[in-house]
Chimera marker file (.cmm) of the C-alpha trace (Angstrom):
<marker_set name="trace">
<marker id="1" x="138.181" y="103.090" z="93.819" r="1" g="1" b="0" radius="0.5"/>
<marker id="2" x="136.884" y="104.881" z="90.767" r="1" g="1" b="0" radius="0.5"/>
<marker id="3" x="137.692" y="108.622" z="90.174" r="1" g="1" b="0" radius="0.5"/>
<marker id="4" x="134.939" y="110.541" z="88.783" r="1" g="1" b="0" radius="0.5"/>
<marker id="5" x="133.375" y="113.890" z="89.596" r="1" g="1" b="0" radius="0.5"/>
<marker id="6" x="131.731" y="114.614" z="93.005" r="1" g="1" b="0" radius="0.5"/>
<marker id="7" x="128.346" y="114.433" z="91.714" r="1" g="1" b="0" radius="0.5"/>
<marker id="8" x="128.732" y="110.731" z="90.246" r="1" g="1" b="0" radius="0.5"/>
<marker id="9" x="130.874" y="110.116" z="93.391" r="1" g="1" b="0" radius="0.5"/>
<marker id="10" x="127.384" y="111.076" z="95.530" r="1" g="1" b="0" radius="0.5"/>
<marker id="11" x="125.504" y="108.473" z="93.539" r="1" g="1" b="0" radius="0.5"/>
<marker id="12" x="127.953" y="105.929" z="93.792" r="1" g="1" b="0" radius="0.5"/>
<marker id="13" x="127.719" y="106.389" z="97.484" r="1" g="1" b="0" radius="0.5"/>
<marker id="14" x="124.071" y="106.283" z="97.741" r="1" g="1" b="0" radius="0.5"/>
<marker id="15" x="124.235" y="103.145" z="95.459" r="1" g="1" b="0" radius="0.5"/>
<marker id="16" x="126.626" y="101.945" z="98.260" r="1" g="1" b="0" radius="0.5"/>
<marker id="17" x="123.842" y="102.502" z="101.431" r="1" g="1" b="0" radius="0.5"/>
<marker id="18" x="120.964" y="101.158" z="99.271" r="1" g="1" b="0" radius="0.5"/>
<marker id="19" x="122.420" y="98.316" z="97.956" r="1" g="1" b="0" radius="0.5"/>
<marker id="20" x="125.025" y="97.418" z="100.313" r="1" g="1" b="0" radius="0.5"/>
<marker id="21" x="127.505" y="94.453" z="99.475" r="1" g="1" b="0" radius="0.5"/>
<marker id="22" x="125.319" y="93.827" z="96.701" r="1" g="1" b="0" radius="0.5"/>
<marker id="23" x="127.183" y="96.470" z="94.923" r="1" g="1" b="0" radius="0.5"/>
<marker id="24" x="130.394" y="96.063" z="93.661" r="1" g="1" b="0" radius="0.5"/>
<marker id="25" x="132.380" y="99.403" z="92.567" r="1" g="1" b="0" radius="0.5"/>
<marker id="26" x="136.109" y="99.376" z="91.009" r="1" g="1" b="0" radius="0.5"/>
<marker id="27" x="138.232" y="101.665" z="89.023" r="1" g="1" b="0" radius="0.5"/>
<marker id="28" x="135.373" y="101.964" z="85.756" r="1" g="1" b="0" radius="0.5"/>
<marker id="29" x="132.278" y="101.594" z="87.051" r="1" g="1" b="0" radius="0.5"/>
<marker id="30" x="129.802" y="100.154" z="89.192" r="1" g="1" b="0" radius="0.5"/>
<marker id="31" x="128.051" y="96.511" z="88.922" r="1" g="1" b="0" radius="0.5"/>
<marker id="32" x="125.432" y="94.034" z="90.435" r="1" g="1" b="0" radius="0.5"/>
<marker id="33" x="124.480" y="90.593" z="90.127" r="1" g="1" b="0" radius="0.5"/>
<marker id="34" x="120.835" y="90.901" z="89.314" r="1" g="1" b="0" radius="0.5"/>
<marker id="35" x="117.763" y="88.712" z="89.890" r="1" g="1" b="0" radius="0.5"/>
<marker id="36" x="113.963" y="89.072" z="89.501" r="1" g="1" b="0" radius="0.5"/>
<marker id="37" x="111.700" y="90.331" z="92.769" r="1" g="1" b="0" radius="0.5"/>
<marker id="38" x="110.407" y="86.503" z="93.592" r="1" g="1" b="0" radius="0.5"/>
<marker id="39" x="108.516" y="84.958" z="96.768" r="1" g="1" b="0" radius="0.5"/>
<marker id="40" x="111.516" y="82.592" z="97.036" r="1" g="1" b="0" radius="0.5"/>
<marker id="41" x="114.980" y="81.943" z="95.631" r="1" g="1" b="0" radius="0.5"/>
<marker id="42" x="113.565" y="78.858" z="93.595" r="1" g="1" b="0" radius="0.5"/>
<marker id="43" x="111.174" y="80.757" z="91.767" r="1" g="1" b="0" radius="0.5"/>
<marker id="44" x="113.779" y="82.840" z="90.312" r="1" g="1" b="0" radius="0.5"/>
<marker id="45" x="114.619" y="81.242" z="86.209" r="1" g="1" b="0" radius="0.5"/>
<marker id="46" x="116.467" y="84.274" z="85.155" r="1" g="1" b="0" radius="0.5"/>
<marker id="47" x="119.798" y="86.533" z="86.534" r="1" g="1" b="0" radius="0.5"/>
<marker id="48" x="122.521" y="88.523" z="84.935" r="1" g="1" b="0" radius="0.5"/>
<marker id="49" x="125.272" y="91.290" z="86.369" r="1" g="1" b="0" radius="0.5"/>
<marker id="50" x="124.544" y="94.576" z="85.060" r="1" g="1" b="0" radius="0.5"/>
<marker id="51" x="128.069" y="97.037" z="85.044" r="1" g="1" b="0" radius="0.5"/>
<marker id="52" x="127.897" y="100.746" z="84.320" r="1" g="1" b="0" radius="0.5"/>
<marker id="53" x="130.719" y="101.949" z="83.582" r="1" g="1" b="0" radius="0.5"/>
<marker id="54" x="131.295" y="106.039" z="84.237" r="1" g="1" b="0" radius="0.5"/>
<marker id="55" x="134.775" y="105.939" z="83.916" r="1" g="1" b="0" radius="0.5"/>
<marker id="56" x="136.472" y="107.867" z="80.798" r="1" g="1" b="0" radius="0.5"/>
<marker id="57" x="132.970" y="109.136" z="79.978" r="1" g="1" b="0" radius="0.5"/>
<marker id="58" x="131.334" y="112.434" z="79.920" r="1" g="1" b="0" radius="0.5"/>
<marker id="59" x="128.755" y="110.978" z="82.430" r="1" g="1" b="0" radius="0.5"/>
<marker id="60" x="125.859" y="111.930" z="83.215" r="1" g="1" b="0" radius="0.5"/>
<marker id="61" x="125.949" y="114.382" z="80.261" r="1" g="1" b="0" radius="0.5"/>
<marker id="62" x="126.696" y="111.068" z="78.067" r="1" g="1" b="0" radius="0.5"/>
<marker id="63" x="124.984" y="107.567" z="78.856" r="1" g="1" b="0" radius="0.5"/>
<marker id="64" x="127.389" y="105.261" z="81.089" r="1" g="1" b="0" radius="0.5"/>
<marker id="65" x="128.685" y="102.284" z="78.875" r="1" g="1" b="0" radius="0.5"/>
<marker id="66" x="125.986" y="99.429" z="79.823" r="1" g="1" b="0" radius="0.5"/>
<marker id="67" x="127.037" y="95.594" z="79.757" r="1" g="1" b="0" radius="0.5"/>
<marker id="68" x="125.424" y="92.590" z="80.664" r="1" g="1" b="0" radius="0.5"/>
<marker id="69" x="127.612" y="89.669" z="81.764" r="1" g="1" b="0" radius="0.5"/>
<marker id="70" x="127.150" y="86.055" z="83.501" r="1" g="1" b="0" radius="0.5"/>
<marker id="71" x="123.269" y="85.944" z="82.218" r="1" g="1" b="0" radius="0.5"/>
<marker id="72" x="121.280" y="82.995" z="82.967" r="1" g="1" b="0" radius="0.5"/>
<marker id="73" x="118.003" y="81.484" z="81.683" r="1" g="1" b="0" radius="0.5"/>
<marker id="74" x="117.492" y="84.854" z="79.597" r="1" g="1" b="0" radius="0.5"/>
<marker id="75" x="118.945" y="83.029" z="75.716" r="1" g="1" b="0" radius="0.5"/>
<marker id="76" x="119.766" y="85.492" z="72.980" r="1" g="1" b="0" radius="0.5"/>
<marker id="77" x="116.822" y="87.092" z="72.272" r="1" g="1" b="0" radius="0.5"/>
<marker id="78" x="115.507" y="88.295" z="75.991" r="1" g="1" b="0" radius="0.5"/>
<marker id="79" x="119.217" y="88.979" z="76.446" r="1" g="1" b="0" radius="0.5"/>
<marker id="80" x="118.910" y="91.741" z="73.577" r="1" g="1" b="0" radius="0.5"/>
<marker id="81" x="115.954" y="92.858" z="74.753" r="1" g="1" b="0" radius="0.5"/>
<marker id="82" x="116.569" y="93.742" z="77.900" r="1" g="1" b="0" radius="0.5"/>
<marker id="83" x="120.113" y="95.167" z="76.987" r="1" g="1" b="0" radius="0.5"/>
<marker id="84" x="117.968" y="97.363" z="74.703" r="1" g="1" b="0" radius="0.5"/>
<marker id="85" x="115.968" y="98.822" z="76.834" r="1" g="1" b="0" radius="0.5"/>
<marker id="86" x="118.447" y="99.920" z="79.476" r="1" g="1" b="0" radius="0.5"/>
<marker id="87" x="120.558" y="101.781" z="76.195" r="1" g="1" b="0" radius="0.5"/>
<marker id="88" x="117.392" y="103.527" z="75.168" r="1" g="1" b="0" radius="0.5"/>
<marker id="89" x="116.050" y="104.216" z="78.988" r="1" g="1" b="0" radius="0.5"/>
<marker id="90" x="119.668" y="105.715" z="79.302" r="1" g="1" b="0" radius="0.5"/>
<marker id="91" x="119.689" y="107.777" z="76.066" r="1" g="1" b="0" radius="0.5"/>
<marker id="92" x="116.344" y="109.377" z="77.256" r="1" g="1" b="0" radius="0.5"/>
<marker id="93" x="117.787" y="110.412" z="80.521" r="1" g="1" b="0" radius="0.5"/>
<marker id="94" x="121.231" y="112.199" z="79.396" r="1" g="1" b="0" radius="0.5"/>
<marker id="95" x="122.004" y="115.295" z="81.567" r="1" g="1" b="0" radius="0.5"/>
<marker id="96" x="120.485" y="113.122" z="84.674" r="1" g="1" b="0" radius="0.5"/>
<marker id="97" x="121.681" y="110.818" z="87.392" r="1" g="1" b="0" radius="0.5"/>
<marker id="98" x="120.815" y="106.873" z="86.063" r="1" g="1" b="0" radius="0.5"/>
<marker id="99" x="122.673" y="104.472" z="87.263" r="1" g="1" b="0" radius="0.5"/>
<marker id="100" x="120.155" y="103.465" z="90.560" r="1" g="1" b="0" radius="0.5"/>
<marker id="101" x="117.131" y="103.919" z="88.054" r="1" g="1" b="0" radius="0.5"/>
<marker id="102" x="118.772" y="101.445" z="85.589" r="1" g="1" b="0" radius="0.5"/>
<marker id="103" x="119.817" y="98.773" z="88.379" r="1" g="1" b="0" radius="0.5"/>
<marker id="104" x="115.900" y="99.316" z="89.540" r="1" g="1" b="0" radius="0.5"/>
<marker id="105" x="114.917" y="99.172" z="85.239" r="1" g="1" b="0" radius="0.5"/>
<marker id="106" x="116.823" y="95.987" z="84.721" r="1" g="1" b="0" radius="0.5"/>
<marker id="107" x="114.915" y="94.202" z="88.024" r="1" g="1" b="0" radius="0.5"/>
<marker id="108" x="112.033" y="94.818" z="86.807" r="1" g="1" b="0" radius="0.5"/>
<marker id="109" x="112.089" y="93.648" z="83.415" r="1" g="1" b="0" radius="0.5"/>
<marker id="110" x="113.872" y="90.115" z="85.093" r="1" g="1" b="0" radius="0.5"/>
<marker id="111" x="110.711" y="90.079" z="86.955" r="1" g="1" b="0" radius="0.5"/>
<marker id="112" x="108.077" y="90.536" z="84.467" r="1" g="1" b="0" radius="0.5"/>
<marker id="113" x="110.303" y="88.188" z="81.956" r="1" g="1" b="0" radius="0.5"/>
<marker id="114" x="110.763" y="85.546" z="84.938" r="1" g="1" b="0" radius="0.5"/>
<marker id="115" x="109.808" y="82.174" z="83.106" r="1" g="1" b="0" radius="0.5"/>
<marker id="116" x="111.652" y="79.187" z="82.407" r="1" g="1" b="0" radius="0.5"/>
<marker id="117" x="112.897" y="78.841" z="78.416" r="1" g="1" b="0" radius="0.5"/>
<marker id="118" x="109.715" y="77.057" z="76.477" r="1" g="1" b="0" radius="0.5"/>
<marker id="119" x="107.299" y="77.112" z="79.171" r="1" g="1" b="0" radius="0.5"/>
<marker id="120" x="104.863" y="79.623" z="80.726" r="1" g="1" b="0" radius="0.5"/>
<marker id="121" x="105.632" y="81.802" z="77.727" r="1" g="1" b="0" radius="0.5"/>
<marker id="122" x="107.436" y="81.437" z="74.558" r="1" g="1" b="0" radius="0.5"/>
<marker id="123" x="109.292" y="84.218" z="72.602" r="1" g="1" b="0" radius="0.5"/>
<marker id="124" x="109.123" y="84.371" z="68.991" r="1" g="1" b="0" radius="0.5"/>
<marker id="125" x="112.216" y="86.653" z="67.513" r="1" g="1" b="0" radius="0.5"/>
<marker id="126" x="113.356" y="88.267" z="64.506" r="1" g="1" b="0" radius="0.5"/>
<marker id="127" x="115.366" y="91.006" z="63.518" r="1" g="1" b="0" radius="0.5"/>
<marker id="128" x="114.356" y="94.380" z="61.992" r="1" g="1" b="0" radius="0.5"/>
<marker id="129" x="117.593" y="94.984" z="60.601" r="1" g="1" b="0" radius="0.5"/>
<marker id="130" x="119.032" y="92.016" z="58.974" r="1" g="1" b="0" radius="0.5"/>
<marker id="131" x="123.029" y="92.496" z="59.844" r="1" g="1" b="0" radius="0.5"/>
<marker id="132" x="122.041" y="93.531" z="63.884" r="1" g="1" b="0" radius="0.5"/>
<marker id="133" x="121.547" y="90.732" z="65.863" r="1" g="1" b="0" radius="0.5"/>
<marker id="134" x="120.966" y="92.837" z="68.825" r="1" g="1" b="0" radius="0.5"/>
<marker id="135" x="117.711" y="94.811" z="66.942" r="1" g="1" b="0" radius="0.5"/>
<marker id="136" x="115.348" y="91.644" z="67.480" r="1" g="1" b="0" radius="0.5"/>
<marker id="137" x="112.210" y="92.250" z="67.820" r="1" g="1" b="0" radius="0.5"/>
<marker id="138" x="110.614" y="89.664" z="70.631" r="1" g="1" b="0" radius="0.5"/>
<marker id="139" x="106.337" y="89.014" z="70.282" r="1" g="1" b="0" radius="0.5"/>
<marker id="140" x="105.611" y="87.439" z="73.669" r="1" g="1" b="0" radius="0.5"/>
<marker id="141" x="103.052" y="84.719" z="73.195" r="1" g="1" b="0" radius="0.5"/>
<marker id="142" x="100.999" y="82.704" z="75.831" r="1" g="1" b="0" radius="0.5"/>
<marker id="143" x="101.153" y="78.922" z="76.198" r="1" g="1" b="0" radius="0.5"/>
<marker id="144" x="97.774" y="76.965" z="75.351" r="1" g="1" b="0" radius="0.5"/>
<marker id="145" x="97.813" y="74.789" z="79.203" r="1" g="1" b="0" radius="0.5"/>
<link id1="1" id2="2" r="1" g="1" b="0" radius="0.2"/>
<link id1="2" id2="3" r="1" g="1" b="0" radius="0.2"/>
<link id1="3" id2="4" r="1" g="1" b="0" radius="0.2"/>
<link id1="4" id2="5" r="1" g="1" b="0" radius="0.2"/>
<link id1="5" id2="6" r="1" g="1" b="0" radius="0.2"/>
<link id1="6" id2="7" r="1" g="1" b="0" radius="0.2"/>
<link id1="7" id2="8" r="1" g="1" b="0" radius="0.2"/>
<link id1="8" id2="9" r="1" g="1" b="0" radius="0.2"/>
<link id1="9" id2="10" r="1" g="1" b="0" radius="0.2"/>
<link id1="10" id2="11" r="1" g="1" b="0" radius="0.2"/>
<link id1="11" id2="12" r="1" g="1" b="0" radius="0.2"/>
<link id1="12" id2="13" r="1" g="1" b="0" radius="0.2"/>
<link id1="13" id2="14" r="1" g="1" b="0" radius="0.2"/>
<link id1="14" id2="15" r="1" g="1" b="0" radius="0.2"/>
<link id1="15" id2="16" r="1" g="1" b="0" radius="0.2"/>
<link id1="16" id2="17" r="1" g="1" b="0" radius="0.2"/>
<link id1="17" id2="18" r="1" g="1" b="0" radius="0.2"/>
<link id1="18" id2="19" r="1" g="1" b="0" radius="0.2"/>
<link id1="19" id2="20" r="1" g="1" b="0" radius="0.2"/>
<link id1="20" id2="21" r="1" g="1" b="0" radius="0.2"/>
<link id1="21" id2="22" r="1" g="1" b="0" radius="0.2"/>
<link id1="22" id2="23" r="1" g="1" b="0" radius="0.2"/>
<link id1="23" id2="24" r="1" g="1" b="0" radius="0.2"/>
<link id1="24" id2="25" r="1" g="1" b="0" radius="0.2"/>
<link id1="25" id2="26" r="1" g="1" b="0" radius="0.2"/>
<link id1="26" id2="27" r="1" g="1" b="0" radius="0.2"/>
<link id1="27" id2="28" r="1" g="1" b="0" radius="0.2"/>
<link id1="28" id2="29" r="1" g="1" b="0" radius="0.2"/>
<link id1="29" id2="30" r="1" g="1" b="0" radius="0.2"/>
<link id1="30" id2="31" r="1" g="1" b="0" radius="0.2"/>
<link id1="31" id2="32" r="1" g="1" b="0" radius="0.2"/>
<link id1="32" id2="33" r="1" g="1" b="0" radius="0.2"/>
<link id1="33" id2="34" r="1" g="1" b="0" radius="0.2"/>
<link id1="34" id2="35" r="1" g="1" b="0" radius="0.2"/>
<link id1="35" id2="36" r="1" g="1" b="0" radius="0.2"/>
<link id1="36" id2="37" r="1" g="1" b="0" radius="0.2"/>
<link id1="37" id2="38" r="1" g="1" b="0" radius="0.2"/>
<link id1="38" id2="39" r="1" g="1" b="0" radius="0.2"/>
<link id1="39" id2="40" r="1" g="1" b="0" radius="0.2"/>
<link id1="40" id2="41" r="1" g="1" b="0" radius="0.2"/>
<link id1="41" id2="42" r="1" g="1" b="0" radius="0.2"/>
<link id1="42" id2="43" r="1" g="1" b="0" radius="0.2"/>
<link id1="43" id2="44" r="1" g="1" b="0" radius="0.2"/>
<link id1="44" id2="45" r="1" g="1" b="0" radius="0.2"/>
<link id1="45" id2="46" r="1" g="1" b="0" radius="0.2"/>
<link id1="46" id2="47" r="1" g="1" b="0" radius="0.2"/>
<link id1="47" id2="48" r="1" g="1" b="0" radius="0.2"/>
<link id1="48" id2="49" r="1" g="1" b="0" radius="0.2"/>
<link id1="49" id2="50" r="1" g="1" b="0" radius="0.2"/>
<link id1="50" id2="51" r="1" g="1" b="0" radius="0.2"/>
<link id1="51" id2="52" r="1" g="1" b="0" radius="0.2"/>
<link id1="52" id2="53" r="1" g="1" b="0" radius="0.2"/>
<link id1="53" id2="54" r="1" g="1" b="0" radius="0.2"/>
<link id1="54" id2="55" r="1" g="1" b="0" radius="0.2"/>
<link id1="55" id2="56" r="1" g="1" b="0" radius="0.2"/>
<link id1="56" id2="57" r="1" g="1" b="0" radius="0.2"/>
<link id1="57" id2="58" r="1" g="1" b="0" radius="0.2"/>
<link id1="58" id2="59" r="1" g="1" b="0" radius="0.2"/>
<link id1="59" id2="60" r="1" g="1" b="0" radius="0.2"/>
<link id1="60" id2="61" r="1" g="1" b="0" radius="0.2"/>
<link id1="61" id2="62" r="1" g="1" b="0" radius="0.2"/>
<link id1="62" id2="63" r="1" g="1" b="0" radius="0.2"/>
<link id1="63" id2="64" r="1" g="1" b="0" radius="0.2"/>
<link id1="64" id2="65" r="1" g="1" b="0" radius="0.2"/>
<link id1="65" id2="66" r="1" g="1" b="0" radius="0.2"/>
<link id1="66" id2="67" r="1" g="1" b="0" radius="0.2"/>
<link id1="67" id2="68" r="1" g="1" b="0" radius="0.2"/>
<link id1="68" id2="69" r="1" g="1" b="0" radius="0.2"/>
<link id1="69" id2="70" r="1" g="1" b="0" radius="0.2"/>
<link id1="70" id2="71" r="1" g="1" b="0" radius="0.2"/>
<link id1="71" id2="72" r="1" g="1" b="0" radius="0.2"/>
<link id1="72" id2="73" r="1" g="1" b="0" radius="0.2"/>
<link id1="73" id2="74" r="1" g="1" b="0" radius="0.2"/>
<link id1="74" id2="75" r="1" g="1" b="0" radius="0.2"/>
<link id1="75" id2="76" r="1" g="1" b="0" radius="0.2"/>
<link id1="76" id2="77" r="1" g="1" b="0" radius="0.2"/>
<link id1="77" id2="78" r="1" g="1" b="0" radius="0.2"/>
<link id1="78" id2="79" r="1" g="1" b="0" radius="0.2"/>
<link id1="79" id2="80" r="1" g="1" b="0" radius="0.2"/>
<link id1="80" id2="81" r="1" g="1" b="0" radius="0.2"/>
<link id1="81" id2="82" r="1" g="1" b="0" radius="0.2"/>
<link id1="82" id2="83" r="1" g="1" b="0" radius="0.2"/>
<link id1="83" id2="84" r="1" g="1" b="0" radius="0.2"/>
<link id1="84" id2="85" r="1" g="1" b="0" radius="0.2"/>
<link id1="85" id2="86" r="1" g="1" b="0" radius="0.2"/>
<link id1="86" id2="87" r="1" g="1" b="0" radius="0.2"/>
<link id1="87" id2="88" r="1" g="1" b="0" radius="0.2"/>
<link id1="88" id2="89" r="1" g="1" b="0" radius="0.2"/>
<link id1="89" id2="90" r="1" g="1" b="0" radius="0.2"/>
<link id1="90" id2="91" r="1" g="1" b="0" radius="0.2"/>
<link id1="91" id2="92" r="1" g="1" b="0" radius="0.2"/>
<link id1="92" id2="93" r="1" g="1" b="0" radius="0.2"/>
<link id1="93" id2="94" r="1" g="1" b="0" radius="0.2"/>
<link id1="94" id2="95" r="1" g="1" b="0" radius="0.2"/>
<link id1="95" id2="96" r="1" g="1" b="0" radius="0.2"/>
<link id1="96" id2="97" r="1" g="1" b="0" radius="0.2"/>
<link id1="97" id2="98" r="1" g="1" b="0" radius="0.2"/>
<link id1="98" id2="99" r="1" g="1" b="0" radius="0.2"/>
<link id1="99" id2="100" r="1" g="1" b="0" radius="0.2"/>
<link id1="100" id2="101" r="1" g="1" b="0" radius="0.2"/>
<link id1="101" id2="102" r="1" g="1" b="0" radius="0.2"/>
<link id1="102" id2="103" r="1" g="1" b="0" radius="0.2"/>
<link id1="103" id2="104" r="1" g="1" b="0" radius="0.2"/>
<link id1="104" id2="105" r="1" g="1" b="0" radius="0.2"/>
<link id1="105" id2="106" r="1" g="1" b="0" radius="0.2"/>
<link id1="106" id2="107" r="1" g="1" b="0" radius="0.2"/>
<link id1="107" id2="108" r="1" g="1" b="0" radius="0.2"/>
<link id1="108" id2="109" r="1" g="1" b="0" radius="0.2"/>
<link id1="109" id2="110" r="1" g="1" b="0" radius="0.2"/>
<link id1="110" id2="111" r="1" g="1" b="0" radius="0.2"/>
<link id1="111" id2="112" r="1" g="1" b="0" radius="0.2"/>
<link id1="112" id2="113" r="1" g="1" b="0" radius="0.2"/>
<link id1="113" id2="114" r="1" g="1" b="0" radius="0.2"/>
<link id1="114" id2="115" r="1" g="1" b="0" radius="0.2"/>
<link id1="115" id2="116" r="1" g="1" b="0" radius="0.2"/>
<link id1="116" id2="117" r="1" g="1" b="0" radius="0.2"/>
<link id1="117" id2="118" r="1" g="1" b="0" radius="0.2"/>
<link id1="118" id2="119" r="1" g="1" b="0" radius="0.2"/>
<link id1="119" id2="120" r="1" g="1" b="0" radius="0.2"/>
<link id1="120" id2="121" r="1" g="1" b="0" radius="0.2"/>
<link id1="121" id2="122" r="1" g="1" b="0" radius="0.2"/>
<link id1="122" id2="123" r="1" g="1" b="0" radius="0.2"/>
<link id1="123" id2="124" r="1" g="1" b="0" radius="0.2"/>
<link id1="124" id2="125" r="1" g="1" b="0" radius="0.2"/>
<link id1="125" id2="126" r="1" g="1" b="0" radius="0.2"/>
<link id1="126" id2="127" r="1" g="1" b="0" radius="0.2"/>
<link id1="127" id2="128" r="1" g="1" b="0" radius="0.2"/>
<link id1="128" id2="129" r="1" g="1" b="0" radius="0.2"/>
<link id1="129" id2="130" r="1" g="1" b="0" radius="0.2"/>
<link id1="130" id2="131" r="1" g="1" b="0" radius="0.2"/>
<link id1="131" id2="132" r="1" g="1" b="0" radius="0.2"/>
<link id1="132" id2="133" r="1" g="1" b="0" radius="0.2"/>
<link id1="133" id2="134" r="1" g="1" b="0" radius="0.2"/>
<link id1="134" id2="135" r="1" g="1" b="0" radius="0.2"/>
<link id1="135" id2="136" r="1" g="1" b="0" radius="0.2"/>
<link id1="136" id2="137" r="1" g="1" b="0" radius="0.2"/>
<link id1="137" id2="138" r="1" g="1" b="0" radius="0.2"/>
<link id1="138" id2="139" r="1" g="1" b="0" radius="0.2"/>
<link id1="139" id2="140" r="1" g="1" b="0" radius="0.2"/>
<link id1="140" id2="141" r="1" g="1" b="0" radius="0.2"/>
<link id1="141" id2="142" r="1" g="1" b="0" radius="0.2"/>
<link id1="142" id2="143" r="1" g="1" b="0" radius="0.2"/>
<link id1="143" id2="144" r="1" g="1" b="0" radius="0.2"/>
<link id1="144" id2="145" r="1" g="1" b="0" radius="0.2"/>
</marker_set>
């Protein structure tokens, strides 16, 4: 069971009554497997666990560590993205309680990025910095049918 201060220990155990066994907690952190909000299972191209960890940090008055693992159907560059925007959405909210909003973040991004690799939409990358990999920059273009 993770140790942590009785406000994080409040939000871990509302975590626990929203999300059930869907939630997994353990000594660092807390974690989910993740998939977009689809009309049935089929439908859904993309998934990944998301774990914040709150252990050995200053949390919430620091940003809990954020790290996506087991990703599928995302490749590199969707994978960056959406790792990005759950660091910054967690840098803008230091002081407050995140880890629900950034479960809630990260499900909605696999929903509106829900398409099979090189169909419905294809994702043109490059970097902004040219030693950071994880800086791409992704333009989101339509397919011609």
């Amino acid at each position: 069971m993770l140790s942590c201060n009785e406000d994080v220990a409040l939000e871990i155990e509302a975590l626990e009554a929203t999300y059930g066994e869907e939630l997994t907690t353990d000594e660092s952190g807390v974690s989910m497997l993740l998939r977009p909000l689809v009309d049935a299972p089929n439908d859904a191209y993309v998934q990944c666990e998301l774990r914040l960890g709150v252990a050995g940090t200053a949390y919430p008055q620091q940003s809990p560590s954020i790290q996506l693992q087991d990703a599928k159907g995302l490749g590199t560059c969707r994978f960056a993205a959406l790792e990005a925007r759950l660091r910054e959405e967690a840098a803008s909210m230091l002081g407050e309680m995140v880890l629900g909003q950034l479960f809630e973040s990260a499900k909605d991004w696999l929903t509106e990025h829900n398409w099979p690799a090189g169909e419905q939409q294809r994702s043109f990358c490059f970097c902004v910095y040219d030693t950071c990999a994880c800086s791409c920059v992704c333009i989101l273009v339509p397919t011609s049918a």
